[in-house]
N, C-alpha and C positions, 0 to 999 in steps of 0.2 A: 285095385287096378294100378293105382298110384305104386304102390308097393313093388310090386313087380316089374316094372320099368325101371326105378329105383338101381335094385341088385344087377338088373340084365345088362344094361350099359356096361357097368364097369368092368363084370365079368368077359365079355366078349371083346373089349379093349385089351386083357391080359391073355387071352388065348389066342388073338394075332397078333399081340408082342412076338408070346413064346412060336408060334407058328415060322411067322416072319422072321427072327432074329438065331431060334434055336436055341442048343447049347450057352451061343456067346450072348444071347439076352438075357441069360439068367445069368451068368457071371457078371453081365455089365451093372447087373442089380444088386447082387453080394458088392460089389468094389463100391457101389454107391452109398450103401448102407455102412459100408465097414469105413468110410471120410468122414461120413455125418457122425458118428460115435466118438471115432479118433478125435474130432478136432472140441469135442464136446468135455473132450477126458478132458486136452493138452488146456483147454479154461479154466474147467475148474481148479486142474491141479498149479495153475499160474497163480489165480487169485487165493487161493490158498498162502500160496507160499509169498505173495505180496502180505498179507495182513500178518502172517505169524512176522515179516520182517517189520510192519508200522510198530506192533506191539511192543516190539522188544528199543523202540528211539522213546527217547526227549519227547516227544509228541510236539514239534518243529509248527512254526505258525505257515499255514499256507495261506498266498494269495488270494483274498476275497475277487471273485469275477465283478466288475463294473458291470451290473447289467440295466437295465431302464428301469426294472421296479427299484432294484438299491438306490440310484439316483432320485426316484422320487420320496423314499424315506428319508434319504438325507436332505432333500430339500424340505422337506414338513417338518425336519426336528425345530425341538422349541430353540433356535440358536440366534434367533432374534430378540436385541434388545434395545429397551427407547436410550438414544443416543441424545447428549447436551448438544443443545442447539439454543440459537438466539431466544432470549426468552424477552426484549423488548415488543414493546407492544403501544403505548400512550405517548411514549417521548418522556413521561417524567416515570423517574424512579419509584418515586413516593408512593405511586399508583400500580405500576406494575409488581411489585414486591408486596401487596397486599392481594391482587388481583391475581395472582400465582397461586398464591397460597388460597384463596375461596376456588380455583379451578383444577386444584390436587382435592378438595377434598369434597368437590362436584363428582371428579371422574370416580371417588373410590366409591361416590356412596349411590351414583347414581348410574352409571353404565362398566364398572368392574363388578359391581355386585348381581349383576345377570346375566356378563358376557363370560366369568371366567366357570359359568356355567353350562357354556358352548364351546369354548374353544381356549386355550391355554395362551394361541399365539398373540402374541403383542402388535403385528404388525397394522393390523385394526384400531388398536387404543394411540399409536402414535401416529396415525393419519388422523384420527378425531381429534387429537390436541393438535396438531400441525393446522387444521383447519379452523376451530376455532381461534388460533389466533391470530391466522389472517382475517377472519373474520373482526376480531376484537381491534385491527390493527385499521382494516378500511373504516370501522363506524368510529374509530380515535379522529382518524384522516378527516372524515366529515364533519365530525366535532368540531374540528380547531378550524374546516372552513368556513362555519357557520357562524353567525351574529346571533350571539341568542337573548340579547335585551330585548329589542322588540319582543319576543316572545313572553320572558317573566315580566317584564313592565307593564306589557299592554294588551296580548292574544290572552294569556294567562285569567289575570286580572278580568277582562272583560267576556270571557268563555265563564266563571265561575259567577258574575254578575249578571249574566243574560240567565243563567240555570237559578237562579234565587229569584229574576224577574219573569219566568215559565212559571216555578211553583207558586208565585203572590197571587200571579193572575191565576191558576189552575186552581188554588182553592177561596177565591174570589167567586170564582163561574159554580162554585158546587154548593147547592143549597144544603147543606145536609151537616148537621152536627158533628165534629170529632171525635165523638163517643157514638156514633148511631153505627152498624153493621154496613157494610160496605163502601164508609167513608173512604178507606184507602183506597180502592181499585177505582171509585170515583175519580179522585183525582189524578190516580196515575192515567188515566183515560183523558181528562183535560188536558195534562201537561202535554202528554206526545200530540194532543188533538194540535196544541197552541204552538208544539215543534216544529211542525209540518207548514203551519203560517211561519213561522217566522224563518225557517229555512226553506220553504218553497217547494225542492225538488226531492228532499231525502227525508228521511225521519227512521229516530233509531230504536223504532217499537220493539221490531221482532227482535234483533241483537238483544234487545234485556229482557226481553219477556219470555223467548222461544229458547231454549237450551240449544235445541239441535242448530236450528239458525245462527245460534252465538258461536255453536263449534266449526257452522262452514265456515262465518264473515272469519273467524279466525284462522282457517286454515288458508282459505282464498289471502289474507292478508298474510302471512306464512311466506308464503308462495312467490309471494313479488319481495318479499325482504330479503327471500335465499337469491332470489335473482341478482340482487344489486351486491348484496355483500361476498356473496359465496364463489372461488374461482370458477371459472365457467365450467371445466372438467369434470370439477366433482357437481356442481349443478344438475351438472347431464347427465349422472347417476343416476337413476330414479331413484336406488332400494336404497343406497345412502341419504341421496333427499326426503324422503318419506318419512326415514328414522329421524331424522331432525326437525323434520317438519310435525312430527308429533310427539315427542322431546318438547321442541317450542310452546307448539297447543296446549301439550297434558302434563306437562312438567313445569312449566313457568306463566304462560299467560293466563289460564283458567283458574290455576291454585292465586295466582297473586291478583286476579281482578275479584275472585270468590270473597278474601280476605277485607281489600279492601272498600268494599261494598257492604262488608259487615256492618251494622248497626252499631252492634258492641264495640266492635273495634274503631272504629270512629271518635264516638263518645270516649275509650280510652285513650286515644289519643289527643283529643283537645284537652282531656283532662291533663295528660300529662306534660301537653305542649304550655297550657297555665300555670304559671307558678303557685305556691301554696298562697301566699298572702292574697291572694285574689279568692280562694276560699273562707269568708269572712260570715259571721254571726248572721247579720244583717239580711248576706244576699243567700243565706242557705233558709233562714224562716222564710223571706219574701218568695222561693222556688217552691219552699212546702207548703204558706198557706195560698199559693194560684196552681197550685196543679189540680188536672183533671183526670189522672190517670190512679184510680184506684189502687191498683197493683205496688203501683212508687211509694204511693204512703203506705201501703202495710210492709214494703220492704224495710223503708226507715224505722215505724215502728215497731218490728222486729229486730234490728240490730240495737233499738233503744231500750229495749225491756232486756235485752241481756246483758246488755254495759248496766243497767238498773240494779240488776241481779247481783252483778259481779260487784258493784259500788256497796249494796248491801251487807256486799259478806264482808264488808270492810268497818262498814259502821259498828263501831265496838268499843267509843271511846275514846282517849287519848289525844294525843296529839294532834294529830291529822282529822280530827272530829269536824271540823268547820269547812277544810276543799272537801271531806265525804260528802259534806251535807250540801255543800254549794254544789257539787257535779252532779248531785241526785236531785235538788231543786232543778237545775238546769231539763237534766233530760225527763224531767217529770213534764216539765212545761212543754218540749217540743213532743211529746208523745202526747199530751192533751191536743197542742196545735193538729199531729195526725188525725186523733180520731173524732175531734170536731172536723175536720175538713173531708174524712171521708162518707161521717154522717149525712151532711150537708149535700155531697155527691148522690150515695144511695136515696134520701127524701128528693131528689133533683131540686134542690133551694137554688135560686139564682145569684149569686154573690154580688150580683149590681144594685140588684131590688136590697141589699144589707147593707150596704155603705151610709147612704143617707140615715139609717139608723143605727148606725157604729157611731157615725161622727157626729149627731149631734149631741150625746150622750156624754161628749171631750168639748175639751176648751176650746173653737176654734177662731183664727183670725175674720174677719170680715175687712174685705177689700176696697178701698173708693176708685170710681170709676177711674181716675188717674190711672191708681197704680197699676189696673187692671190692662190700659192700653198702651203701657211702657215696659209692662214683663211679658215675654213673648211668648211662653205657657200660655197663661194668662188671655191674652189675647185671640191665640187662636180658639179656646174653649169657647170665650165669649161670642166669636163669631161664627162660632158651630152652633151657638143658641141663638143668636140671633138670627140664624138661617132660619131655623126652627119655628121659629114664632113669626116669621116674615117682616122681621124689620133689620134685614142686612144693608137697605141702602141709608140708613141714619149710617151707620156707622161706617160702611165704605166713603160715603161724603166726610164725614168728619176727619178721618185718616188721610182721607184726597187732602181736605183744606191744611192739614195741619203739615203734611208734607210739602202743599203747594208754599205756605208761609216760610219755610226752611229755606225751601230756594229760594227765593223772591229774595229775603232777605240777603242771601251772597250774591244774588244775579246786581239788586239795586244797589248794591256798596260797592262792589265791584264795577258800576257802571256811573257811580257816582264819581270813582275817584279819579276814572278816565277822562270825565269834563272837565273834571280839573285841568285835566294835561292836556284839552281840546283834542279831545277825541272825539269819535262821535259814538253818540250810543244808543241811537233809535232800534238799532237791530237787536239788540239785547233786548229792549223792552219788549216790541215787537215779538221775540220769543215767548216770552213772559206771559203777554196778554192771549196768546193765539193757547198756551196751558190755561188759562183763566177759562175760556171761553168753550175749552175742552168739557171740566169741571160741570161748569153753567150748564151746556147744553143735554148734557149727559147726565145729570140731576135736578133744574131748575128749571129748564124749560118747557113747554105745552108740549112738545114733542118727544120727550125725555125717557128711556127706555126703562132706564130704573127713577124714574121721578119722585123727591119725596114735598109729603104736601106741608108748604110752607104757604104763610098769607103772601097775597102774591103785590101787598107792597114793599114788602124786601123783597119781592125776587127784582122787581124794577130797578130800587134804590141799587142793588147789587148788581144787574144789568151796566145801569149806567158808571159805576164806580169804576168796571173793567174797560170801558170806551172813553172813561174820561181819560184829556194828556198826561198826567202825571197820576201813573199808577203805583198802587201801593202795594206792600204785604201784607196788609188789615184789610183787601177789598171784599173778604168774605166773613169778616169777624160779626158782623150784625145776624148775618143768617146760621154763624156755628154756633156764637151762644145760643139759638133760638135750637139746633139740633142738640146739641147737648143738652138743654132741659127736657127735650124728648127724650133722650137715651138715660135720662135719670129718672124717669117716672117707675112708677107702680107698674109697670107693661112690659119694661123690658130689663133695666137695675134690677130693680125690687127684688121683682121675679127669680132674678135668675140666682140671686145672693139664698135665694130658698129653694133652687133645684139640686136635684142629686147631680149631674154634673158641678153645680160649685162646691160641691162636700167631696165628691171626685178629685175635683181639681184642689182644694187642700191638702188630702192627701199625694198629691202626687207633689205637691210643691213640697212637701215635710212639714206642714204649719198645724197637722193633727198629730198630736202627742199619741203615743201608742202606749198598750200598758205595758206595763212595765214587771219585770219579775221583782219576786222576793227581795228582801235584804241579803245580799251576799253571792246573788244568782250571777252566775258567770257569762250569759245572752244579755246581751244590752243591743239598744236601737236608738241610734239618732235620730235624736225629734227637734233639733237645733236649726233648721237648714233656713239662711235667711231668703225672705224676697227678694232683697234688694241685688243678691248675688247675678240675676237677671236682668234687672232694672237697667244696665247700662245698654240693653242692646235696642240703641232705640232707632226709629223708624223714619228719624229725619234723614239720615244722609241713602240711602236705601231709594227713599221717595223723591231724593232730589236727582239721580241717577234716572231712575223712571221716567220723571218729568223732562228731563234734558236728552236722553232717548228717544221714547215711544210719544211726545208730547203731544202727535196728531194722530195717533191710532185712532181715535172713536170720531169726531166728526170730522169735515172738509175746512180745510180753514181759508179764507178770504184767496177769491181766485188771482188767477196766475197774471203777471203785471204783462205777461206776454204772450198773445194769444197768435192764433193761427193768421191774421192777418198781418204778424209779424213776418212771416216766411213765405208769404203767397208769392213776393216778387222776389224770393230769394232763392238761388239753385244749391244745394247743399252738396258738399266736395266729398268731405272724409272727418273723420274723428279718433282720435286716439287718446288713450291716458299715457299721457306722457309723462308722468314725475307722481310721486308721494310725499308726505309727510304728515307730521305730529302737530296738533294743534291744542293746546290751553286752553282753557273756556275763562276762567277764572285764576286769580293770583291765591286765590283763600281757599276757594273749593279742591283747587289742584286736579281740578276733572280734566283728563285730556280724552284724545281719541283721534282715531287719521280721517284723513281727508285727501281724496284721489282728484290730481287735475287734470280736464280733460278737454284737447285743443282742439275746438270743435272750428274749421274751416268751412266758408259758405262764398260762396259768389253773388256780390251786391251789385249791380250797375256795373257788370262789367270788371271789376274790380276784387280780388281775392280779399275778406273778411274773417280774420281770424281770431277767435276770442280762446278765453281761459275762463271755463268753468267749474266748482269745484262739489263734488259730490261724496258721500260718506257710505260706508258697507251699507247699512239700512238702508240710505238712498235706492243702493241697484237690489235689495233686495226685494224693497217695494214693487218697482219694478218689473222684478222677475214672477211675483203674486200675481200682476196684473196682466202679462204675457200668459204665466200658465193659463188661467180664466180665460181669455178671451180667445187663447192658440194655444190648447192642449198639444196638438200634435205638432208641432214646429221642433224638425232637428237640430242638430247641433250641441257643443260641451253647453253643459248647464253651468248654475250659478256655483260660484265652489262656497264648500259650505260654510254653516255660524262656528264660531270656536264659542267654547264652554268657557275662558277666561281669557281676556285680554292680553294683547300679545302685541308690543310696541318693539320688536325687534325688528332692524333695519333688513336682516333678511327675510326675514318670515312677509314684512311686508312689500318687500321687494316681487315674492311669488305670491303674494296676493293682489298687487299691482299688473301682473301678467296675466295671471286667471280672469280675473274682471275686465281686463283688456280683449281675452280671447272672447269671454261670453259678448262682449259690446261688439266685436268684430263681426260675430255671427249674427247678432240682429242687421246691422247693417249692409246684409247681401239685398241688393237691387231687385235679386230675383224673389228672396225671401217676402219684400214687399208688394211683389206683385202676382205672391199667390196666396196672401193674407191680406186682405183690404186693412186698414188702419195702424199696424203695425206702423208704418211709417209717420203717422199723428203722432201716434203715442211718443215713437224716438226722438220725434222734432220739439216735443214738451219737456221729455228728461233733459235733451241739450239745448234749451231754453237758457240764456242769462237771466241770471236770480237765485234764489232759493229754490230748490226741486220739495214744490208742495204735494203732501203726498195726499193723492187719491186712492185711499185704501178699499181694492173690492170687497166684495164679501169674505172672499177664501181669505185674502190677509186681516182682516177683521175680525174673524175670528181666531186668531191669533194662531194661525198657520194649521187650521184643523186638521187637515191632510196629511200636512207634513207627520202632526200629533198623533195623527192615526199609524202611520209607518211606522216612526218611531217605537211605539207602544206594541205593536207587532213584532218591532224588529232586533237584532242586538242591543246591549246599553250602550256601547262605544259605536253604533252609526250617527250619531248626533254629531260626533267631532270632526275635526275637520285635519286630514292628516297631515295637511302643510303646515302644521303647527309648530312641529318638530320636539323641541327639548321638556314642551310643558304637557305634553301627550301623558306620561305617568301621571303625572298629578291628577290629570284631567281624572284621568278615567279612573283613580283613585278616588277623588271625588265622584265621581260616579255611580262605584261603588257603594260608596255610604249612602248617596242617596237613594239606591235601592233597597239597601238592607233596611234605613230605616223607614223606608217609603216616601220622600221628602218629594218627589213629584207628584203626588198624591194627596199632598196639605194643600191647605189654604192658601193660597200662592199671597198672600200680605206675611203670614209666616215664615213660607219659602224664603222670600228676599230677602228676610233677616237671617234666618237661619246657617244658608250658605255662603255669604262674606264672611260671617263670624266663624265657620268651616276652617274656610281658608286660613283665616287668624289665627287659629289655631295651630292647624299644621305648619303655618310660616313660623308660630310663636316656637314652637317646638324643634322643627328642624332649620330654621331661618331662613333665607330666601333666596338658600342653593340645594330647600327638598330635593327637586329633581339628581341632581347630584347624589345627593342622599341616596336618595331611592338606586340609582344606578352601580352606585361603588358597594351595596350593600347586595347588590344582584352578582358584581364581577368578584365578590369575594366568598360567597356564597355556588359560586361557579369555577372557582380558584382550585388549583391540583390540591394543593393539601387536606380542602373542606373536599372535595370528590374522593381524598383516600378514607377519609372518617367518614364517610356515609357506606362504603363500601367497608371498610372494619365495621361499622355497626351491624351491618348484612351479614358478616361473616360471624360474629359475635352472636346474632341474632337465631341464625340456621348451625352452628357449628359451635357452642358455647365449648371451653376449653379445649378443640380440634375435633369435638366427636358430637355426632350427628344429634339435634336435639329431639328431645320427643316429640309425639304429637300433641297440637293444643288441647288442651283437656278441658269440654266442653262447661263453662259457666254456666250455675246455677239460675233459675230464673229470678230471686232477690237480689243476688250481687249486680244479676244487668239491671235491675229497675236502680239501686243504689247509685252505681254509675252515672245512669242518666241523672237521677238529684245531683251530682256531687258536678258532670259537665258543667247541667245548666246553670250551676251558683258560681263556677269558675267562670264561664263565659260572661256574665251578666256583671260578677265583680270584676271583670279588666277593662269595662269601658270606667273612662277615668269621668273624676267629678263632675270635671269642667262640660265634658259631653251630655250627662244625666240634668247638668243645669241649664244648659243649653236646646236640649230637646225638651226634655222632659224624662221621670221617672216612667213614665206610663209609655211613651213611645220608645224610648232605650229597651223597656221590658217585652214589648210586641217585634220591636225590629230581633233582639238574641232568640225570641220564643219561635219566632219564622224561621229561622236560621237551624236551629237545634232541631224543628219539626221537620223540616227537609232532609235531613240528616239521617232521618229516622224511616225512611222510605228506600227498601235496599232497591228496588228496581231504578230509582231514580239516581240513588247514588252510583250503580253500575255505567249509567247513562253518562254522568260525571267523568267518570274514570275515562271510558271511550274518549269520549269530546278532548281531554288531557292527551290522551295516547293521540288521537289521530292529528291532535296541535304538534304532537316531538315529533311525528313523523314527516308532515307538510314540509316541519320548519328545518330538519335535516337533511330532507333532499325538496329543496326549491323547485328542483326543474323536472321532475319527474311526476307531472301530473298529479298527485295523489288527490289534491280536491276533486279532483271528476271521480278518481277511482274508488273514494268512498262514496259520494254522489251514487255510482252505478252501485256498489253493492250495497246501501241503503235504500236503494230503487225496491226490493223486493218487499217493504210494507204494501199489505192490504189496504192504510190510508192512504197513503199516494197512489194506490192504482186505483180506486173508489175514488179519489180527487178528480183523477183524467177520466174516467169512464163517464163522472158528471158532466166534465166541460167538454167531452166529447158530446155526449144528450144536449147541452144546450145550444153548443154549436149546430148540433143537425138540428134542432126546433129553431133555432135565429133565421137558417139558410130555409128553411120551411116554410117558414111566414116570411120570407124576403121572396119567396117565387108564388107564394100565394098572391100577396099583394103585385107583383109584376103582371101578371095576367090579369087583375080585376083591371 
């Protein structure tokens, strides 16, 4: 059907052409046919005859057409290239010309070796150098704004001292063997548990424990670093920020916190931060025969049967016969020491329960009671047995009397030689007698908390001695000799010269000879070491500080000459400290210390009354004990705090003059008094003429329990007090040590000696411009030159001879045990002698073995590293929050929100039983 319509159309269109037009239609159609042909020939035969004439030219360059594709091939050719431009960056040369050259051979090895795998063009790799190094240029600019001593002298220091006082206390809380399964993750559990107390709001579990967590906090911290450094343009890039932002993550922060969170790599580091001579004979047996780790000793004993071997193939005679024989005697004996000590491990033999049968077996010293309570080893053993056996207060009284004799003797010569001069000097005795009676009541009396029993007609005679007028420094000599024949008995001497602590304590002194190798053996051990090297650090002047201090801590002493019926008819005006100064106690003891005057105004009959009374730190600290207790919740600046060393600088107490002014000011609000009943008693006794008798409550009687508890909780450096200014490093240097070796944690009669003689130390050594010291060793240590040699060692390190180093090639498991033997005898030989006599061998060996075990805990040490990192970051940019902002993104531990979910439960059960009780 289709078909046929098709043909019919067109047919019927040509037959009324022809119809309608005729003849001249078919002609009109020949003439149209015969143009269309014509004009068909006249082209071709043109372009014909155009190519046979190209042919036969020159073949003539014709004009390329500009057209929009050509212009964008010529925009993409490779015709871009990195142009010189400023290459400062630090301000100092020194720096930048090292730092050039590590960021030519970043880009070739770390982003030309992928990109010229995408794209040929350059105009990408000189935008990324263009930007790093305004990048490089603003974190210079923030450098040179910043102060960075406080940070190495003091954040530093006391950030890596609060992480040694987390692990003491974390493997303190874990009852469980260092060899038992699970001991690690034990304590990694207490540590973060004691984080979380001691920082409060954040804890840095998951960052070291969670990968994925490590990689957000890291990107999240990324993120705000491109912010501050990076121009804002490229900021707001995204796909440029992203690439750097995981460049930063996967290129530099993950590979170098990985690294140095290594165990091994730790260990080789302090190895190689100790010199060789601190690897000595001595402290590498003393490492092999206390270790606990199996593995170490066969590692050692493995490298010593093949040095054995090699020595063998040597033994042949001749010349060299006798070092053959002494290097093979030698390591004969340390590979016995191995495989005795790892026997001893596998049978699980206790090596404490071996001592008292090692040493009685040698010659050893035997101590008289003397010597034993003037060498401060010595000392503290004994009153660790003395605890033991329950007779500590013989010998707390003994050390009380013998100290209380020390001063007595310079308070009474001293007080003697001012009658001469018609002085007066009742106040001094006075002093004297009020420490007497401390003593007395605190040991002699019926009421006496540590009382020891003495016939109670010396305690009379002794009684009366301290009330008679002319008091002596023999007023307790009838009742010490009678303690010291107790302390010399069969019960507590006797005994103790035959415990394994005092065959302990010879050893540790050096006074047991140790065997000794062959004729000719190249290990030798000092068995020389004297007692007496100790002996000087005695406990009089220590105890006359005490006494001159705290001398009415324990009981009330004779009340106040000025009681409330002093003030009844008096209207009280105002009070201020108005002035400071230094005051001498004695010409001989040379004890000073300040004393704050405070011009306490009153209204007498009408009549303005204004006196000058003079009060000392301890004074208002008292105090401040006594307010807490009785008015926990009373606002206002608190007491500013104790300093850890004495500080007689006219400014420092100049702003300790003002602090103690602001806290007195705040007691003294009107209003303060009349929404706390007594609080105004209590003020009108502190500014009392007289001596401010201290009424110590409980909380301060116990020797600031509270406080001890925070502290113990809290940083090592919260104890200090910051208006301290210049001795701040020292402090917290000191500090330091005493955590490492635990010296809060002794015997506090040990303590006191211990830490003067500290200081002596450091003064003797750097003289008494330490701080100084410490400071100029931090500015040059910070100095451009030492910044471009840490930065050559970087480059030296990743880029040995210009080309890229290989990867670490992972260490067999002997060489790490190796290492660690080889750290811990480095670390243990750098503390110097004077330290080792001073504490002790046994404490010196527990404070490095802490230190090294921590070390050895990669999650912790990760933990380490953070705490470092987020210190440069704080301390870089001041003003931009960063403490909250790791705050918040340490917010996401499961212990912090299992913290709040508690105190949220206890709070709805307080408010529970608060509305139960409302309605009964």
């Amino acid at each position: 059907m289709l078909s046929n319509i098709d043909w019919k159309w067109p047919t019927l269109g040509v037959f009324l052409f022809l119809v309608s037009f005729g003849n001249f239609g078919l002609l009109l159609i020949v003439y149209f046919m015969c143009i269309l042909v014509g004009g068909l020939v006249i082209a071709v035969y043109h372009g014909r005859q155009l190519s046979m004439q190209t042919q036969k030219t020159d073949f003539p360059e014709l004009p390329k057409p500009q057209l929009g594709v050509m212009k964008i091939m010529k925009t993409m050719e490779n015709i871009t290239k990195i142009k010189n431009f400023d290459k400062r960056m630090t301000g100092a040369s020194v720096i930048d010309e090292v730092l050039q050259e590590v960021l030519r051979h970043a880009f070739r090895d770390y982003i030309k070796a992928w990109y010229r795998q995408i794209s040929d063009h350059d105009g990408f790799l000189l935008d990324i150098r263009q930007t790093v190094q305004k990048v490089a240029i603003t974190f210079a600019t923030r450098s040179k704004e910043v102060d960075w001593m406080p940070y190495f002298t003091q954040r530093l220091v006391d950030d890596f001292a609060s992480h040694i006082k987390l692990y003491r206390r974390a493997t303190d809380r874990v009852n469980m063997s260092s060899k038992d399964a699970g001991y690690e993750e034990h304590v990694v559990s207490e540590f973060f548990d004691l984080e979380l107390e001691m920082e409060k709001n954040m804890c840095r579990d998951v960052v070291c424990l969670d990968p994925d967590s490590e990689r957000q906090y890291l990107q999240d911290l990324s993120e705000v670093l491109l912010f501050l450094l990076l121009p804002q343009e490229d900021f707001h890039n995204k796909s440029f920020r992203y690439i750097l932002r995981e460049v930063l993550v996967n290129g530099i922060f993950l590979p170098t916190i990985d690294l140095m969170s290594d165990p091994d790599y730790v260990n080789q580091n302090i190895a190689w931060f100790c010199t060789e001579r601190t690897l000595t004979n001595e402290t590498f047996l003393q490492v092999a025969k206390s270790s606990i780790d199996i593995d170490e000793l066969e590692a050692v004993k493995e490298i010593v049967e093949q040095n054995i071997h090699k020595w063998r193939s040597k033994d042949s005679g001749g010349i060299d016969d006798a070092l053959v024989k002494q290097n093979l005697n030698s390591l004969i004996f340390v590979k016995t020491i191995c495989e005795g000590r790892i026997k001893r491990l596998i049978d699980g033999v206790d090596d404490n329960n071996d001592i008292s049968d090692i040493c009685r077996a040698r010659n050893i010293f035997v101590l008289s009671l003397d010597e034993i309570i003037e060498n401060n080893i010595a000392l503290a053993v004994f009153i660790e047995f003395m605890t033991s056996v329950g007779g500590q207060m013989y010998l707390f009284f003994y050390l009380n009397v013998e100290g209380f004799r020390a001063a007595a003797e310079q308070q009474i010569r001293a007080a003697q030689q001012r009658a001469m001069g018609g002085e007066a000097t009742e106040a001094d005795l006075e002093s004297l007698r009020r420490a007497a009676l401390i003593i007395h009541d605190q040991y002699l009396s019926e009421k006496a908390s540590s009382r020891i029993k003495i016939d109670s007609e010396i305690v009379k005679r002794t009684l009366q001695r301290i009330k008679s007028k002319f008091l002596s420094e023999s007023v307790f000599d009838e009742v010490a000799a009678k303690v010291y024949q107790i302390l010399h008995t069969e019960q507590y001497y006797e005994k103790f010269l035959q415990s394994n602590v005092y065959m302990k304590l010879m050893e540790d002194l050096g006074l047991v000879k140790e065997d000794r190798l062959e004729e000719g053996d190249s290990i030798s051990i000092d068995d020389d070491i004297s007692l007496k090297s100790g002996s000087s650090l005695g406990i009089t002047k220590s105890l006359n500080e005490d006494l001159a201090n705290d001398s009415s801590d324990e009981i009330p002493a004779p009340a106040l000459k000025s009681n409330m019926s002093q003030y009844d008819d008096e209207v009280f005006i105002s009070a201020f400290i108005s002035q400071t100064g230094i005051v001498k106690e004695a010409e001989k003891s040379g004890k000073t210390y300040a004393v704050f005057a405070v011009r306490v105004t009153k209204k007498v009959n009408s009549e303005d009354d204004i006196q000058e009374i003079y009060r000392r730190y301890s004074d208002f600290h008292d105090l401040n004990m006594l307010v807490q207790e009785k008015f926990p919740d009373l606002p206002g600046p608190g007491l500013p705090g104790k300093t850890v060393l004495k500080n007689m600088n006219q400014e420092f107490l100049e702003k300790r003059r003002k602090s103690l002014d602001n806290y007195l000011q705040n007691l003294l609000n009107p209003q303060l008094w009349e929404e706390n009943k007594g609080l105004k008693d209590l003020l009108m006794k502190f500014l009392a003429q007289g001596l401010w008798e201290k009424h110590k409550s409980d909380l301060a009687r116990k020797d600031s329990l509270g406080d001890r508890e925070k502290l113990e909780s809290g940083k090592v450096a919260a104890s200090i007090d910051q208006a301290a200014g210049e001795n701040i490093p020292l402090r917290i240097m000191l500090l330091l040590m005493d955590e490492v070796f635990d010296l809060q944690h002794k015997n506090q009669w040990l303590r006191r000696r211990i830490v003067p003689i500290l200081r002596q130390l450091l003064k003797a050594t750097y003289g008494d411009t330490i701080n100084r010291k410490i400071v100029e060793h931090v500015d040059w240590m910070t100095s451009a030159e030492q910044m471009a040699e840490y930065i050559k060692k970087l480059r030296d390190a990743f880029w040995p001879d210009g080309v890229l180093a290989e990867p670490r090639t992972e260490r067999d498991h002997n060489t790490k045990m190796r290492t660690r033997i080889v750290c811990k005898a480095k670390m243990l030989g750098s503390i110097t002698d004077e330290m080792k006599t001073l504490m002790g061998q046994e404490a010196i060996k527990k404070g490095v073995t802490r230190v090294f075990d921590m070390f050895q805990h990669r999650n912790l040490n990760r933990r380490l590293v953070y705490v470092f990192l987020e210190g440069v970051i704080i301390t870089l940019f001041p003003h931009n929050k960063f403490s909250d902002l790791f705050c918040k993104l340490h917010s996401r531990s499961s212990r912090l929100k299992a913290k709040e979910e508690l105190a949220k439960s206890a709070s709805m059960k307080d408010s529970g039983v608060r509305k139960r009780t409302t309605k009964r």
